[in-house]
C-alpha positions in Angstrom: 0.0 0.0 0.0 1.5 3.6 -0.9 -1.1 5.9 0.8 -0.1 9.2 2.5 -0.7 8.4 5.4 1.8 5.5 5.0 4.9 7.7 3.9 7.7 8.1 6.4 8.1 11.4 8.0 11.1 13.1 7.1 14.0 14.1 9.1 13.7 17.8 8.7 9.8 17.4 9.3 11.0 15.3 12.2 13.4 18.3 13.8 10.7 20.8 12.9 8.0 18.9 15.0 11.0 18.5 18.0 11.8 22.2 17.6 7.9 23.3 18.1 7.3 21.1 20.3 10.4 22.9 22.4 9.1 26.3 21.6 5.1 25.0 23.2 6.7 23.7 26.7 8.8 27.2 26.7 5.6 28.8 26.6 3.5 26.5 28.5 6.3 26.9 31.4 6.7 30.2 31.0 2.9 31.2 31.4 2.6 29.0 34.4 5.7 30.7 35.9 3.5 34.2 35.5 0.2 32.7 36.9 2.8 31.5 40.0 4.0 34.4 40.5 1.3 36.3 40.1 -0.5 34.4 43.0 2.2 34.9 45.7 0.1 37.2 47.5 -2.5 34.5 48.4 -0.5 31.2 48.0 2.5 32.1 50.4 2.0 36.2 51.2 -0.6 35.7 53.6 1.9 33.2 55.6 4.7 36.2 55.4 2.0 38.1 56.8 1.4 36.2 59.8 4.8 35.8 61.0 5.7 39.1 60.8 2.5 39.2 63.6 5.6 38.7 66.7 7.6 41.9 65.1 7.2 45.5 65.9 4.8 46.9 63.7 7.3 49.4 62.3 9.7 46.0 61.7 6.5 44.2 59.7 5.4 47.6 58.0 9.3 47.7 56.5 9.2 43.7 56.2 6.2 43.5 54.3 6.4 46.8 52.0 9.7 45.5 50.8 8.0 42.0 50.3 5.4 43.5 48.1 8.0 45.7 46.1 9.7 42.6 45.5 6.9 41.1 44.1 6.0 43.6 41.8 9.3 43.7 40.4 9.4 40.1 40.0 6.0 40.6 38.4 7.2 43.3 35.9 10.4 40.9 34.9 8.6 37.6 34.5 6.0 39.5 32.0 9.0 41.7 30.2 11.5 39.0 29.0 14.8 40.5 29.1 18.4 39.3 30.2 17.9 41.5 33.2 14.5 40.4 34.0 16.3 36.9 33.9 18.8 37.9 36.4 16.3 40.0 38.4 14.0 36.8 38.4 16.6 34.4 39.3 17.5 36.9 42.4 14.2 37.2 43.6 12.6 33.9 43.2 15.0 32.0 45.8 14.5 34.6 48.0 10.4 33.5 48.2 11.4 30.1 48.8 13.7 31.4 51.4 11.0 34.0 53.0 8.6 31.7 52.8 10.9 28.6 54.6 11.6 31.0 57.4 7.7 32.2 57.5 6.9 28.4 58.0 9.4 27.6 60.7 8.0 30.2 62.4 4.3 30.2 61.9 4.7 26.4 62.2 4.8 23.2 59.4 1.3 23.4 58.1 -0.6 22.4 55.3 -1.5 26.1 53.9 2.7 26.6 54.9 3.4 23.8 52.8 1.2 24.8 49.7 3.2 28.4 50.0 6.8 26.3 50.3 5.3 24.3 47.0 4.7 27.5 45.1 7.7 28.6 46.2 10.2 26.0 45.2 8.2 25.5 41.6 8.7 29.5 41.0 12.4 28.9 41.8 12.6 25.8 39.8 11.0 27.7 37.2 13.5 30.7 36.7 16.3 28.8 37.1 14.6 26.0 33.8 16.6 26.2 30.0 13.6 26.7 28.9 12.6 29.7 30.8 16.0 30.7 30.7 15.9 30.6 26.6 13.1 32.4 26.4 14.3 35.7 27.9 17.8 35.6 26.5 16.5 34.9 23.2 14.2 38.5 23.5 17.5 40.7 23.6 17.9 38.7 19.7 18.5 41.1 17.1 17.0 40.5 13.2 17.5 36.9 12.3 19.4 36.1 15.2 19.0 33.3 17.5 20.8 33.4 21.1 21.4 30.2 23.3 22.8 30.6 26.7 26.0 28.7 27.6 25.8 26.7 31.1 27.7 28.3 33.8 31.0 27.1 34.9 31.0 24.3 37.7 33.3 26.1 39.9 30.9 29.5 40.0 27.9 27.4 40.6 29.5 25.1 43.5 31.5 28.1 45.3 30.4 31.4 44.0 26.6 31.3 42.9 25.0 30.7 46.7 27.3 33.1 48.3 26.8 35.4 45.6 23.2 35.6 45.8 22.9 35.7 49.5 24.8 38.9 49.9 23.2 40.9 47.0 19.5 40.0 48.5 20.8 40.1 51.7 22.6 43.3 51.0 19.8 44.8 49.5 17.6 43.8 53.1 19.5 43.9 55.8 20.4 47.7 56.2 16.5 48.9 56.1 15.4 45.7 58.4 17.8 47.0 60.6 16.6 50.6 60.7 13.4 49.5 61.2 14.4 47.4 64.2 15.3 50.6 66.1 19.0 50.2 65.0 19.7 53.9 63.7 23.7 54.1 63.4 24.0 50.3 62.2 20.9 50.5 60.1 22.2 53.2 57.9 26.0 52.1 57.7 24.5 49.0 56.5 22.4 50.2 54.0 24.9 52.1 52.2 27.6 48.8 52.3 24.8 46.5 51.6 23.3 48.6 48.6 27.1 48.6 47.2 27.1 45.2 47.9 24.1 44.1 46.2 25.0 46.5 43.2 28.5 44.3 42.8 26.2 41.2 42.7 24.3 42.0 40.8 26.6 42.8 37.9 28.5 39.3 38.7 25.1 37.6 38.2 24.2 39.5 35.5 27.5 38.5 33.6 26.1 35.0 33.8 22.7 35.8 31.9 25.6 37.1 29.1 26.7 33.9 28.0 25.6 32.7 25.0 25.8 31.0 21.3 24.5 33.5 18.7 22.9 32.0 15.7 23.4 35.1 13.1 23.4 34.9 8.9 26.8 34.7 8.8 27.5 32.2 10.7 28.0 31.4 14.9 29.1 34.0 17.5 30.5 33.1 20.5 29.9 35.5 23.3 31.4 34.7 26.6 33.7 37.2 28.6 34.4 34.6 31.1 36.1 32.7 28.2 37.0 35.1 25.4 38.1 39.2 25.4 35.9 40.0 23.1 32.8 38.3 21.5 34.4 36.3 18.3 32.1 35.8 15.2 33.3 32.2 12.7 32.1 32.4 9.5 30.2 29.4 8.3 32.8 29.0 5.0 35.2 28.0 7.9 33.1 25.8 10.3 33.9 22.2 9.4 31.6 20.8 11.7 30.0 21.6 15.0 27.8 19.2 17.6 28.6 16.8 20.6 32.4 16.4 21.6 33.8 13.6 21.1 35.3 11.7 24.0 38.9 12.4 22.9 38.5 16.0 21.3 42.0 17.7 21.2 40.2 21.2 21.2 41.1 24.1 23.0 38.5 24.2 25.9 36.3 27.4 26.1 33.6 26.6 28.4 35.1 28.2 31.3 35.2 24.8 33.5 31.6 24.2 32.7 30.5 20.8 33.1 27.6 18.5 30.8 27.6 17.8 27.2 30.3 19.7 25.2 30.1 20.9 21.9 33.0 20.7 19.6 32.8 24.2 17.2 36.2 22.7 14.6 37.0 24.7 12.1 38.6 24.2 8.6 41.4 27.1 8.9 42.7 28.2 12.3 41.3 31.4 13.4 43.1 33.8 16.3 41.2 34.5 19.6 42.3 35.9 22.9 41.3 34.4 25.8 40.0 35.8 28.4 42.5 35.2 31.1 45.4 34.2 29.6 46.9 37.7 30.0 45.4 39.4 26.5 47.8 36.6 24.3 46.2 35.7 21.1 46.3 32.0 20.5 45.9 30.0 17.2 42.8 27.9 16.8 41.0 25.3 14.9 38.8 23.9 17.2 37.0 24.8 20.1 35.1 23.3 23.3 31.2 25.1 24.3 28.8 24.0 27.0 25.0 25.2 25.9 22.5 24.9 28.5 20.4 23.1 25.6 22.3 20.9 23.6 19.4 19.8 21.1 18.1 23.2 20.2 21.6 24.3 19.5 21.9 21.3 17.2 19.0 22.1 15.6 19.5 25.7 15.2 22.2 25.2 13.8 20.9 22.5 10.9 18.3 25.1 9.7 20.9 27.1 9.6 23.2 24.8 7.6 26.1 24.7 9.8 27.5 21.4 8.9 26.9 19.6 12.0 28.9 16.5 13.6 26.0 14.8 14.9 23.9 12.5 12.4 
């Protein structure tokens, strides 16, 4: 029998119905991360609310004004998708889940305290997804661009992430929790080192969001200041073959001691970059080591593209 509906479906039909189906779980998370976020107020507010009942009411008036402009920035960045909504997103949301941990210790393990620790660690899993994650680096795009983030390097996220994060939040809390606490020299002292503080993290994070694969008609940008000076555009004419490393690859490692799958970008010329901490020396390369946060969409991308890919 040789009816349609008998005819194999091609490959590229194949890695256009992957590539949708991609896009339609970006958007399903991402409009269940607004709904989440939107509900705070009732699903883990009210429970911020009741244990800042002990407090002084100056305390919880400063307490729970600063909660609520939190939550409507976190509100305006999960509708605006931006790099800096990103990093202003992945600040804030482990600071619910850490608000609302403390707000259930104290108020006691309940079952309302644990629907507002659910909603809590689901926003947080939710900003910190690929997915999500895609979706708001791929806004800043430019044209026929396509941006892909890079994963972070292993030795930021085991040493230097947590730490990181705690002080900018924390620096951005502390001094006016403190004023309101009745403490009026420490209060202010700490405001203005915790404010420059936060303002230092907030860049360092920041600089992670930054990190990515560009998809442009040319060809494939890399753009990574942890790894390279200055962003470094290669030509497709002179990409012999980019996808999964191979287990043995002998090229020059730019991931910045990122860990996962790593793509191999070789090339059929050598090409001169300057790394970023090598002391501003050029070097001479042919082939290079990446680590995307999404290994099959870079694949793909880079297919419909017709960047000669190593990966069948």
């Amino acid at each position: 029998m040789s009816g349609d509906s008998e005819r194999p479906v091609s490959l590229p039909a194949r890695r256009a119905d992957a590539s949708g189906a991609a896009a339609t779980t970006g958007n399903l998370w991402l409009a269940g991360l607004r709904a989440l976020w939107a509900s705070l107020p009732w699903s883990a507010g009210w429970l911020l609310s009741e244990a800042l009942q002990g407090p002084s009411e100056r305390f919880a008036g400063v307490a729970g004004g600063g909660a609520w402009a939190f939550w409507a920035l976190g509100l305006t960045a999960v509708l605006v998708p931006h790099t800096v909504s990103l990093t202003a997103l992945r600040i804030l949301a482990p600071g619910v889940l850490a608000a609302v941990g403390w707000a259930a210790a104290v108020t006691g393990a309940t079952g309302a305290a644990a629907v507002g620790l659910a909603c809590g660690a689901v926003v947080t899993v939710g900003v910190l997804s690929p997915l999500v994650g895609d979706r708001f680096i791929d806004a800043t795009s430019y044209g026929h661009e396509r941006r892909l983030a890079l994963r972070a390097p292993a030795p930021v996220l085991v040493g230097v992430l947590v730490p990181t994060w705690a002080l900018t939040l924390g620096g951005m809390a502390a001094g006016p929790l403190l004023w309101a606490a009745g403490h009026w020299v420490l209060g202010p002292l700490v405001t203005v080192a915790g404010w420059l503080i936060a303002v230092a993290g907030m860049r360092a994070l920041h600089g992670l969001a930054r990190r990515w694969l560009v998809y442009v008609p040319a060809g494939l940008v890399l753009h990574d200041r942890l790894a390279l000076a200055e962003p470094t555009l290669f030509r497709r004419p002179v990409i012999a073959a980019f996808g999964p490393a191979p287990a043995a690859s002998d090229a020059r490692d730019f991931t910045a001691g990122a860990g996962g799958l790593l793509f191999e970008l070789r090339l059929t010329e050598p090409v001169t970059l300057t790394p970023a901490r090598s002391g501003g020396a050029p070097e001479k390369v042919q082939a290079l080591l990446v680590a995307p946060t999404r290994p099959a969409a870079v694949l793909a991308e880079a297919r419909k593209r017709r960047i000669p890919t190593s990966a069948n």
